[in-house]
Each structure stands twice: as C-alpha cells, then as structure tokens.
C-alpha positions in Angstrom: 184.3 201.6 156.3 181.0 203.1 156.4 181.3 205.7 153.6 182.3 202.9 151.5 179.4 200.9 152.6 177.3 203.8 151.1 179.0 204.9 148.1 178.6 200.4 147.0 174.7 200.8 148.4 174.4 203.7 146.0 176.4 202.3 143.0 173.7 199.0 143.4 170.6 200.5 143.4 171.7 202.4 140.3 172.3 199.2 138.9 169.0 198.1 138.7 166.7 199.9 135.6 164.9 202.3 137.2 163.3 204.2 133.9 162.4 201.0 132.6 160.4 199.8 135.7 158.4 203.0 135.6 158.4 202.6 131.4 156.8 199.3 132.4 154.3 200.6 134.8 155.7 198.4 137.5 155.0 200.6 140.2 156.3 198.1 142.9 160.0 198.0 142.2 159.8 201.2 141.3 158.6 202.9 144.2 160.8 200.3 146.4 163.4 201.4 144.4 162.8 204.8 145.0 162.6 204.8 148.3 165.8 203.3 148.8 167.2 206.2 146.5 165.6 208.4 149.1 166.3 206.9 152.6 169.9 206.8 151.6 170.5 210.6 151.3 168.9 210.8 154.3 171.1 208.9 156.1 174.3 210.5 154.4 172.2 214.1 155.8 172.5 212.3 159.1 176.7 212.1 159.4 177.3 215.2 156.7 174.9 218.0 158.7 177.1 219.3 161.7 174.6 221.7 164.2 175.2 222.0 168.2 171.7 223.1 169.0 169.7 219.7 170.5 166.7 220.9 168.8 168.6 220.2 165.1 169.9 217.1 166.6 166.2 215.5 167.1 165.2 216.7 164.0 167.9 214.5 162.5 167.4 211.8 165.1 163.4 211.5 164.0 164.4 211.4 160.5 167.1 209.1 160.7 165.2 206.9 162.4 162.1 207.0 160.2 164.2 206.3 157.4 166.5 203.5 158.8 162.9 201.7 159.2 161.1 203.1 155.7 164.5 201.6 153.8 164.5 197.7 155.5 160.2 198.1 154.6 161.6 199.4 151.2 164.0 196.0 150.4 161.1 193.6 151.4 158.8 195.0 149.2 161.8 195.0 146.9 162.3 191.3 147.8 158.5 190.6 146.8 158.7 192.5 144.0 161.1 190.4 142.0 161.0 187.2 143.6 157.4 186.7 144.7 158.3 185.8 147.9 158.2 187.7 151.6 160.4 184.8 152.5 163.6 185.4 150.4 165.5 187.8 152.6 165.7 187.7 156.3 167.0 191.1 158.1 165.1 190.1 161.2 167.7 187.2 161.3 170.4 190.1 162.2 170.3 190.8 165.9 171.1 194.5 165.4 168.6 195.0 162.9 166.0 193.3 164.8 165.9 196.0 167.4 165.4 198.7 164.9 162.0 198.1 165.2 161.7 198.2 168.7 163.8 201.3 168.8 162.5 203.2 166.4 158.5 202.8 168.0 160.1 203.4 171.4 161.6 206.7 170.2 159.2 208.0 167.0 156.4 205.9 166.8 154.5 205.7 170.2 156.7 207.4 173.0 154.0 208.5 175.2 151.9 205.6 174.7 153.8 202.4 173.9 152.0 199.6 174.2 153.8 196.0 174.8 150.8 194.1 175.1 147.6 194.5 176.2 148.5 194.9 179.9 152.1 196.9 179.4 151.8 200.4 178.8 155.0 202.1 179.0 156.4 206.1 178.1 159.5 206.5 176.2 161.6 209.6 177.0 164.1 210.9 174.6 167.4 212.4 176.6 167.8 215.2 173.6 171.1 216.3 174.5 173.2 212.8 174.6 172.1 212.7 170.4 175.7 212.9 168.7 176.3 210.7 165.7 177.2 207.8 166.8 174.4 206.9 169.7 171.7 208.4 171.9 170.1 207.6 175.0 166.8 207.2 176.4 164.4 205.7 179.2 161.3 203.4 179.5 159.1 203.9 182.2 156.7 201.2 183.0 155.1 199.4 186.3 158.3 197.3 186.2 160.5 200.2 186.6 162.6 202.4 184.7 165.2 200.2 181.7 168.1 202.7 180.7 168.9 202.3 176.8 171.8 203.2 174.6 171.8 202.8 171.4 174.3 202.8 169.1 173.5 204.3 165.9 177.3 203.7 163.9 176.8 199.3 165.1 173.2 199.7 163.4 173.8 202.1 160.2 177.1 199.6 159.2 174.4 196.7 160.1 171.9 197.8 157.9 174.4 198.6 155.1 176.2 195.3 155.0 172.7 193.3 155.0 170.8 195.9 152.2 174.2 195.5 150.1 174.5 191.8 150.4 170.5 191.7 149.5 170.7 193.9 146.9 173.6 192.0 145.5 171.2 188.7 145.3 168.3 190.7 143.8 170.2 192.1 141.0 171.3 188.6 140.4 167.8 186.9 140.8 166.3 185.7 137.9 162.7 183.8 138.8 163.0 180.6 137.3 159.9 178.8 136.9 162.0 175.6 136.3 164.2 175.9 139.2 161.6 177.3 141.5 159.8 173.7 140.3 162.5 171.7 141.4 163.1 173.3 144.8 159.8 172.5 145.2 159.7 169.2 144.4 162.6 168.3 146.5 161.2 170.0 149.0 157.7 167.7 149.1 159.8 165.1 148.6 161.5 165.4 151.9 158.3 166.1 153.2 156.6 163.0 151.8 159.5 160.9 153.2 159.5 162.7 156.9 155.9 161.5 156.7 157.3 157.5 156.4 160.0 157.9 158.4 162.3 157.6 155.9 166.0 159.9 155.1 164.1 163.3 154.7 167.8 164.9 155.3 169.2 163.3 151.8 166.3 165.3 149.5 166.6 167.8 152.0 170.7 168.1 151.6 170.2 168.0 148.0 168.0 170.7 147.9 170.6 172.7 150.0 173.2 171.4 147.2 171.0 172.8 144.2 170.0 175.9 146.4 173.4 176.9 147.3 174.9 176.4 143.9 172.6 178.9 142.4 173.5 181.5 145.3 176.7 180.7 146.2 176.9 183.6 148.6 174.0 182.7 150.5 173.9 182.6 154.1 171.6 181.7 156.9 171.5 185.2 157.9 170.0 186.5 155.0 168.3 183.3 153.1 165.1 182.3 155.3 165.4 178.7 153.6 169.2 177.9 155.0 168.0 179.3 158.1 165.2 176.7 158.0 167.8 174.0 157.2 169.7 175.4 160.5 167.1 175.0 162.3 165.5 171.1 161.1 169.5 170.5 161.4 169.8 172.1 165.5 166.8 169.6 166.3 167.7 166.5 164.3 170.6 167.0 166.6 169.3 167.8 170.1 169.8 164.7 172.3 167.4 164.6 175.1 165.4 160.7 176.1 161.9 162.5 177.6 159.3 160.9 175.0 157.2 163.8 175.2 160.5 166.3 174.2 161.0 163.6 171.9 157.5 163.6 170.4 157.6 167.6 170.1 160.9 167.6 168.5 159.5 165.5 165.6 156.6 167.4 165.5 159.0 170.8 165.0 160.8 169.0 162.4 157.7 168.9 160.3 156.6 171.8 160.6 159.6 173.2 159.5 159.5 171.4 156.5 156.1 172.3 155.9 157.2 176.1 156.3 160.3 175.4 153.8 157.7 173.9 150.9 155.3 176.6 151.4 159.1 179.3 151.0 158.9 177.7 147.3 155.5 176.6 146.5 154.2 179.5 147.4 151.1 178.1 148.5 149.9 176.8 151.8 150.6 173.1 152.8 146.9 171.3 152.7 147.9 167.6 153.5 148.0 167.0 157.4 151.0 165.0 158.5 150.5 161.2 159.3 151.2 162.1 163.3 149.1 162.7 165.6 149.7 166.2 167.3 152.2 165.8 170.7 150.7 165.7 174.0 152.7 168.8 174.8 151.1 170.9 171.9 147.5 169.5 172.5 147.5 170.0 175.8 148.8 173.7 175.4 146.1 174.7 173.0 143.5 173.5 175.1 145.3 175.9 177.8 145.0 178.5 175.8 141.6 178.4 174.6 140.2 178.3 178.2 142.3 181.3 178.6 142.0 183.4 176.0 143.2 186.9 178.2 147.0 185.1 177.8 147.0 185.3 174.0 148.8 188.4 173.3 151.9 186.5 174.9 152.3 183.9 172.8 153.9 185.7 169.9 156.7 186.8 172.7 158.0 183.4 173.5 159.8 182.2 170.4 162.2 185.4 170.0 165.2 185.3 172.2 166.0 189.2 171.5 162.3 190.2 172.4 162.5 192.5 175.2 159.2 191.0 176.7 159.9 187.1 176.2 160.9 186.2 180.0 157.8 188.5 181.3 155.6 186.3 179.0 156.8 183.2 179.7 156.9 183.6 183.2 153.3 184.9 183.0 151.8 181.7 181.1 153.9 179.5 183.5 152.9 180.3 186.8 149.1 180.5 185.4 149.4 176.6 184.0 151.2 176.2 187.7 148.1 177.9 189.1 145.5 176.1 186.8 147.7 173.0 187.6 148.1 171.8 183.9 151.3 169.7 184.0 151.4 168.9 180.9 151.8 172.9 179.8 153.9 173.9 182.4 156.3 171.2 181.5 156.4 172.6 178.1 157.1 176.2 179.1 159.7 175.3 181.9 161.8 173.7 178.6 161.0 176.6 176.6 162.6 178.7 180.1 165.6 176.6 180.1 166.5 176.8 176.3 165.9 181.0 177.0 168.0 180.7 180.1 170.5 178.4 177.9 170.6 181.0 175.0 169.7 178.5 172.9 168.5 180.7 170.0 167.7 178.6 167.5 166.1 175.6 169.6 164.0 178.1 171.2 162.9 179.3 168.1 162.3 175.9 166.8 160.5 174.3 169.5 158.5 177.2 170.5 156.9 177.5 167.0 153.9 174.9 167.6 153.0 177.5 170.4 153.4 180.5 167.4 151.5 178.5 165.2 148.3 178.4 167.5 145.8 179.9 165.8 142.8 181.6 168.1 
C-alpha cells in the first residue's frame, strides 16, 4: 500500500512542467516543486536504509521528520502558487497530520526548550533505541508531569501520502478561472447579503456548493477549506439549543463564517460590518480579555479539539472569569468545555472562532 502511494506521488509531481516553470522564471512552483522531488527520496531513504546502530537510526529519525514537515510547507506554497489562495487545501483538517507539527517541534525543533505558551516550558526526550520503522517513542517533561508518546510513523507517512496525492491530483487539474472565481464570489456575497436580511442564505449558499463541487467533483471537506466551511455554517444551522444568548452567538458564528468563505474567493478582506450588533457573550469576552491581557496566549488553544493544551487553557480562562466573577464569560467558556467534553469538533470549532477572532 504504501510503496504504491509513493511510486503515484512520484509519477504526479513529474506530471507537472518542471523545466518550463524554471524556463518561466517562476521560482515559486518551482522550488515547491522541487522540494517535493526532494522530501520524497528522503522518505523512501527512510524505509530502504537498514542499520542496527541507534545512532544511524536518529539520523534517519531527524531527517525524516524534517522532511515530512518541509514537504506539507512545500504543497501550501504549491497550493498558493497556482491558485492564489493559502485557503485551497486543508492538511490541518487531517487529524494525523495535524500532529506532525507538534511532533516534529517536540522531537527536532525545540526538545530542550519547548515552549507551549508563555508559562509552559517543557523538555522533550528522544528514547533512541525504540526508533524502528514504523514508530518511536518519547517523553514530555513539564510542571504537570511526565506525558508518555508513541508515535506511529507508518499511520502518518500513508496520511501524508493519501492527502499530498489527492492535492496534487486537484492542482494538476486547477486551472484559475477568472470567470469562475467571479461567480463563486458573487454567490458567495450574495449569501452574505441575504444572511444580513434574514433571508435563505443556504439556497445561494447550496448553489455555490452545486457549482463548486461540479468543477471538483472529488472534493472533500477534508481537503477543500470551503466545504469544510459549508460543514461547519451547516453543524450550526442545525444545533438546537433555546438559551437566547447561545442562540444569539450561533448567528453571530454563522456570519462569520460566511464572511471567511467570501474572503476564500475574493481574496480580499470583508469591509462591510454585519447589520447585528455583536452578542453579549462575545462583547463581554473581549472586554475580559482586554483587562487581562497576561491570558492572551490561550486563546488560540481553545478552538482545536486535537490541541494538546486546549483543556489547560480553557480551564485557566474559566476559573479566572469565575474569580473576576464575569458571568457572562464564564458562561461562554463552560459551553465551549461541554462541546470539548462532548467531542463536538466541529461546533467547537465554530463557536469558539469569535474568541479566535479577537484581535489584541
């Protein structure tokens, strides 16, 4: 399974012009391009090279991970290259791959000084002789304790193959279309325009999705940060709940989710406010935040189900709205708790993102 995953990674990147990219001068694909080329015989080096010593074993653990995180920066920039938008893949989306990142600063990046926040400071310590091929094993030391990882490298290598494949796939089909790009855009103001009124947003929005999918008929949410968006202003639409002030928030999140799928096309920011006052919940958490600006760094922690620092964060700005006796904020991070504690990914995400939007 996996060396066929590689050989179809290799046969797509060779797919795509590389001589005429650098004929062209366009040094962006090309180099992304490149890099991919490059990352990828490293991590064939990884299973071909056989060695027993440990030492030869974290020389190909380093390198494999270095490269694993150089080739998911690599498709991005690929992504930009060609479409002119960050937004058009989504490998975060995949919970393997989102760890990567974590991983690969816990083991290569800052081992003996890995900072989680501004008050977290743990040490990562490699145990060099569990490294084998298919996983490897380390510790995180903090003032919380020790956290015992394993990490399977075969789950994220096949990860990573059938996300780049399926991406590079679209990109070799991706043709920017000034015309269509117009008309996702306009359907997408449109659905905007009619949020705004109160009207059906969902029927311009639907037929965006109609037009959208029909030009990538493969696309998923998983990899197409617009139908995840779609997921998402779907999950809400749906959530049943009679508290006004959930209520009010939910709305708000609905918005701002269409406001985030206009700019996906536009390409430029949203400048119109909405006609809707900003919810109680939101308003009342920005003022919380502003007279305690040492809570900060946890806000971007508290809309990521997979982060490994979410419940630490969310505990902390809860029992300091408990302690400051703000009601009104710690209602909002108690239903923020019981969507974590309810794995509800999405919802989280979605209802959480006024709090990611909060600009210092």
């Amino acid at each position: 399974m996996l060396t066929d995953l590689i050989l179809e990674n290799e046969e797509k990147i060779e797919k795509f012009d590389l001589e005429y990219y650098k004929c062209q001068k366009n040094y962006p694909i090309f180099a992304a391009l490149s890099a991919l080329e490059t990352t990828n015989e490293i991590q064939k080096c990884y299973y071909n090279l056989e060695d027993d010593s440990y030492e030869f074993n974290a020389l190909k653990l380093y390198a494999f991970l270095q490269s694993l995180f150089v080739s998911v920066d690599s498709l991005y920039a690929l992504s930009f290259s060609l479409t002119k938008s960050k937004s058009f893949i989504n490998i975060n989306k995949n919970p393997v791959l989102r760890e990567l990142k974590y991983i690969r600063n816990d083991v290569v990046g800052h081992p003996a000084n890995r900072m989680y926040n501004s008050t977290t400071l743990a040490y990562c310590i490699l145990d060099v002789n569990s490294v084998n091929k298919n996983g490897f094993s380390y510790n995180i030391y903090s003032g919380q304790g020790i956290d015992k990882k394993y990490v399977d490298i075969s789950k994220i290598v096949e990860s990573y193959y059938i996300e780049c494949n399926a991406f590079l796939n679209e990109l070799l089909e991706v043709a920017v279309d000034d015309k269509m790009k117009s008309k996702y855009t306009k359907l997408a103001l449109a659905a905007l325009d009619l949020f705004d009124m109160h009207g059906n947003y969902m029927e311009s929005l639907n037929s965006l999705k109609k037009i959208y999918l029909k030009n990538f008929p493969n696309a998923t949410s998983s990899q197409h940060r617009f139908l995840w968006r779609v997921e998402l202003i779907e999950a809400l639409a749906e959530y049943q709940i009679s508290d006004e002030e959930i209520l009010d928030l939910k709305e708000y999140a609905i918005g701002l989710e269409l406001i985030k799928i206009y700019q996906l096309f536009s390409g430029k920011e949203y400048t119109l406010s909405l006609a809707r006052r900003k919810p109680i919940l939101v308003s009342a958490f920005y003022r919380f935040i502003k007279k305690n600006k040492d809570s900060i760094p946890y806000v971007d922690k508290i809309n990521d189900l997979k982060h490994p620092l979410i419940l630490s964060s969310l505990d902390h700005l809860l029992e300091l709205s408990i302690e400051r006796n703000v009601n009104a904020v710690t209602k909002y991070l108690s239903f923020l708790k019981s969507l974590y504690e309810e794995k509800q990914d999405a919802l989280l995400y979605a209802f959480a993102l006024p709090v990611k939007d909060y600009k210092k």
